[in-house]
N, CA, C and O atoms as a printed pandas DataFrame, in Angstrom:
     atom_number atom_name residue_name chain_id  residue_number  x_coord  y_coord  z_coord
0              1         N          UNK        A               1  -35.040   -1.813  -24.102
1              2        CA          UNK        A               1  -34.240   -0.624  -24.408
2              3         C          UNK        A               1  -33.546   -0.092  -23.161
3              4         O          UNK        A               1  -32.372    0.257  -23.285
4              5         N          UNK        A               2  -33.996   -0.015  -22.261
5              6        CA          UNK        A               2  -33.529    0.504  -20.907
6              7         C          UNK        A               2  -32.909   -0.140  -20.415
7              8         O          UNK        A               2  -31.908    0.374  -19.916
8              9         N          UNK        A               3  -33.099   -1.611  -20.249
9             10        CA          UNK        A               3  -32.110   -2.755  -19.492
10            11         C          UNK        A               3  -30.710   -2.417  -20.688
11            12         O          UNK        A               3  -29.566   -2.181  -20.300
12            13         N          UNK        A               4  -31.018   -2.451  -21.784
13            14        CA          UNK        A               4  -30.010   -2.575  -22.719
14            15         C          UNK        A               4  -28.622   -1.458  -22.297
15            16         O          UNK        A               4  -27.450   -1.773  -22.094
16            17         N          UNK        A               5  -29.134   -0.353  -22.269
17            18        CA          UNK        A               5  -29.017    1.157  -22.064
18            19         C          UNK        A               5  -28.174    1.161  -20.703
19            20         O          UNK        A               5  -27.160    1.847  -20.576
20            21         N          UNK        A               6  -28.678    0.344  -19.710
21            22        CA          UNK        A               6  -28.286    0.183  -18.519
22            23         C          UNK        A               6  -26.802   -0.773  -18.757
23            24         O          UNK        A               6  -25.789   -0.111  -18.527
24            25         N          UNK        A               7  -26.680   -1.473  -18.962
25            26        CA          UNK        A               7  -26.033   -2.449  -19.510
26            27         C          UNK        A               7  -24.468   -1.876  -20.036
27            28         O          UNK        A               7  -23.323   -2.190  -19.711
28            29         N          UNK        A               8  -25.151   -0.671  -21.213
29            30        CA          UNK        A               8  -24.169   -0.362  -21.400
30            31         C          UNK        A               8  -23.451    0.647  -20.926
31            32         O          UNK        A               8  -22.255    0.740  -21.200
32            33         N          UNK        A               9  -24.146    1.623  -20.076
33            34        CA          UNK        A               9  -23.719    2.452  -19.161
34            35         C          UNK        A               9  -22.668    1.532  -17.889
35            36         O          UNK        A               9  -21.660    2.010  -17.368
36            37         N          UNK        A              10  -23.131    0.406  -17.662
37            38        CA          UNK        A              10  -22.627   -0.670  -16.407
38            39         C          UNK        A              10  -21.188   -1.177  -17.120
39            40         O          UNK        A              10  -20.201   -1.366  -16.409
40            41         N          UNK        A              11  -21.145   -1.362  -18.415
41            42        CA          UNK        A              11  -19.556   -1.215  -19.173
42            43         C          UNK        A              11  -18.955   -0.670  -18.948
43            44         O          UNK        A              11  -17.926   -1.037  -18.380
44            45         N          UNK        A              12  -19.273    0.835  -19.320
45            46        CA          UNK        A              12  -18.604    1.381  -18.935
46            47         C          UNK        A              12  -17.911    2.440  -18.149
47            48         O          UNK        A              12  -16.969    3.202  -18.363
48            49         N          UNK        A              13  -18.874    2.164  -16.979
49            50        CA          UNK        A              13  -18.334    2.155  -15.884
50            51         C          UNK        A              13  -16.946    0.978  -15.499
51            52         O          UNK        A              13  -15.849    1.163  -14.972
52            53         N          UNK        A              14  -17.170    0.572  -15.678
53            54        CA          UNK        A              14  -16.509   -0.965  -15.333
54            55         C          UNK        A              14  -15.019   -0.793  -16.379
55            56         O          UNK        A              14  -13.816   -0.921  -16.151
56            57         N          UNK        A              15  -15.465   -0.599  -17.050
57            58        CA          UNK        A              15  -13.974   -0.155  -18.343
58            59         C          UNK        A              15  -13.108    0.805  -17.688
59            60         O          UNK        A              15  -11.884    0.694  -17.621
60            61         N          UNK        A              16  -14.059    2.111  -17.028
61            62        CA          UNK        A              16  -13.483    3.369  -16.396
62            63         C          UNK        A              16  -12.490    3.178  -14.802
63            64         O          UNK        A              16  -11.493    3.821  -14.472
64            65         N          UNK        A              17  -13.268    1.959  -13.971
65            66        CA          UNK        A              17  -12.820    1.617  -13.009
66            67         C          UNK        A              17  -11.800    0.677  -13.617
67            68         O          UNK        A              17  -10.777    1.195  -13.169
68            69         N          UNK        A              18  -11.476   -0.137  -14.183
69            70        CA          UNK        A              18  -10.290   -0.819  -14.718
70            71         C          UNK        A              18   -9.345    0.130  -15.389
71            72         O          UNK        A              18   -8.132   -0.079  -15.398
72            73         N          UNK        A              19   -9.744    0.877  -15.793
73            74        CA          UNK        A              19   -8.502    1.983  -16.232
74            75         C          UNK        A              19   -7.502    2.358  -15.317
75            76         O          UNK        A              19   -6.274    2.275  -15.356
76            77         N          UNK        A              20   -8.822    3.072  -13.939
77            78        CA          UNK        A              20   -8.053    4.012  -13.066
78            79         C          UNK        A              20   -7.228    2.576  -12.074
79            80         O          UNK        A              20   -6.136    2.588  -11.506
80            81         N          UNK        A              21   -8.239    1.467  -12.173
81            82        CA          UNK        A              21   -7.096    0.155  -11.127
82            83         C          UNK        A              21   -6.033   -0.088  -11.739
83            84         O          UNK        A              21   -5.073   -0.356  -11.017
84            85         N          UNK        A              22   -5.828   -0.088  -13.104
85            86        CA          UNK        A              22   -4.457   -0.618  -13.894
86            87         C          UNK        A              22   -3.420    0.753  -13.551
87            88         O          UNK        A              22   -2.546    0.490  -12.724
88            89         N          UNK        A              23   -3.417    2.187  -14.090
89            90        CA          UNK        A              23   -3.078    2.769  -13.708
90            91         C          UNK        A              23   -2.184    2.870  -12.068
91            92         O          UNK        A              23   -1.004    2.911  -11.721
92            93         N          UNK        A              24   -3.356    2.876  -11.469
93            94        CA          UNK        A              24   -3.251    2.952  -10.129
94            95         C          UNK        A              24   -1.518    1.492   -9.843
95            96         O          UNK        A              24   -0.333    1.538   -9.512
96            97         N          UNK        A              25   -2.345    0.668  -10.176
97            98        CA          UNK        A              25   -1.014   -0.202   -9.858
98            99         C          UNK        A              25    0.134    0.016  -10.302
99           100         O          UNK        A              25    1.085    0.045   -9.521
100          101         N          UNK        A              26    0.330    0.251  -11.876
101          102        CA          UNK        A              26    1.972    0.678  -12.586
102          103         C          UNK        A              26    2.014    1.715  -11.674
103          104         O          UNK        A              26    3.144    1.651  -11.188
104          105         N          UNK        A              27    1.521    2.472  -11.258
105          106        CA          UNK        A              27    2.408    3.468  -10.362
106          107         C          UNK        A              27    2.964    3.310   -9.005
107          108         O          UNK        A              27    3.852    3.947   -8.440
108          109         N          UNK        A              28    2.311    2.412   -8.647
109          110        CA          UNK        A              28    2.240    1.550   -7.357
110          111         C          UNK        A              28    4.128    1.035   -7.775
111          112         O          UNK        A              28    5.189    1.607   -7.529
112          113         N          UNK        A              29    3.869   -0.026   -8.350
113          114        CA          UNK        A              29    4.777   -0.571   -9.093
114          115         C          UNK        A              29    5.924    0.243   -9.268
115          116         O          UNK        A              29    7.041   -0.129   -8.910
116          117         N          UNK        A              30    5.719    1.245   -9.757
117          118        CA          UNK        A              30    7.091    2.480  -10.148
118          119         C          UNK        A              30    7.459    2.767   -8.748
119          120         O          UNK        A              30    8.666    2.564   -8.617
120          121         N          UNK        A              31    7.045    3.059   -7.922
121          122        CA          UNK        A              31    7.074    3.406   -6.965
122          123         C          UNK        A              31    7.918    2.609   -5.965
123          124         O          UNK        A              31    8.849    3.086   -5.317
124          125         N          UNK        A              32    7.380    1.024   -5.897
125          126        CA          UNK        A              32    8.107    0.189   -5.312
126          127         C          UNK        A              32    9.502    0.059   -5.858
127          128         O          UNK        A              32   10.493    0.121   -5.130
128          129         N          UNK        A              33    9.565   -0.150   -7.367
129          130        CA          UNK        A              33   10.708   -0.112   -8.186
130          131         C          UNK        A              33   11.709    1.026   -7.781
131          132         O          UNK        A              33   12.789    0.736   -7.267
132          133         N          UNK        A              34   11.388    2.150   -7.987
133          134        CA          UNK        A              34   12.202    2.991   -7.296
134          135         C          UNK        A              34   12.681    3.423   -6.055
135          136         O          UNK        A              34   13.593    4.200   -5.773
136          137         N          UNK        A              35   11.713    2.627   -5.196
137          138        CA          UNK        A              35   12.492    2.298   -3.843
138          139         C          UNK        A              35   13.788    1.410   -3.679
139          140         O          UNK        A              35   14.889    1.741   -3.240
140          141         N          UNK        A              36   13.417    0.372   -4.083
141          142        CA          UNK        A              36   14.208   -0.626   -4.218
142          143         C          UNK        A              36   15.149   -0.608   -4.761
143          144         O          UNK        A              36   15.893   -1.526   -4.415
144          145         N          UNK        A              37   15.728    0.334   -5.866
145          146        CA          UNK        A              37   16.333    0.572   -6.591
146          147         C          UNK        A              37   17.552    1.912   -6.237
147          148         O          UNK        A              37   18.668    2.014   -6.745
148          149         N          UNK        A              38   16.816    2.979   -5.062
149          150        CA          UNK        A              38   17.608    4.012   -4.699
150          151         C          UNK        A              38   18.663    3.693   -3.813
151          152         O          UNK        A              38   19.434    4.571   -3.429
């Protein structure tokens, strides 16, 4: 139950940190884009 529990807490974490990295890059991305672009 606890390993299980753990497990799924360790998801999603991991879901939460892939959110904020995907994020993080399209803006990255926008950013470069609109340099390049001005």
């Amino acid at each position: 139950m606890t390993k299980y529990r753990k497990k799924l807490i360790d998801q999603a974490l991991l879901t939460r940190l892939n959110e904020i990295f995907t994020a993080t890059c399209q803006k990255l991305e926008l950013g470069i884009f609109l340099m390049f672009n001005c």
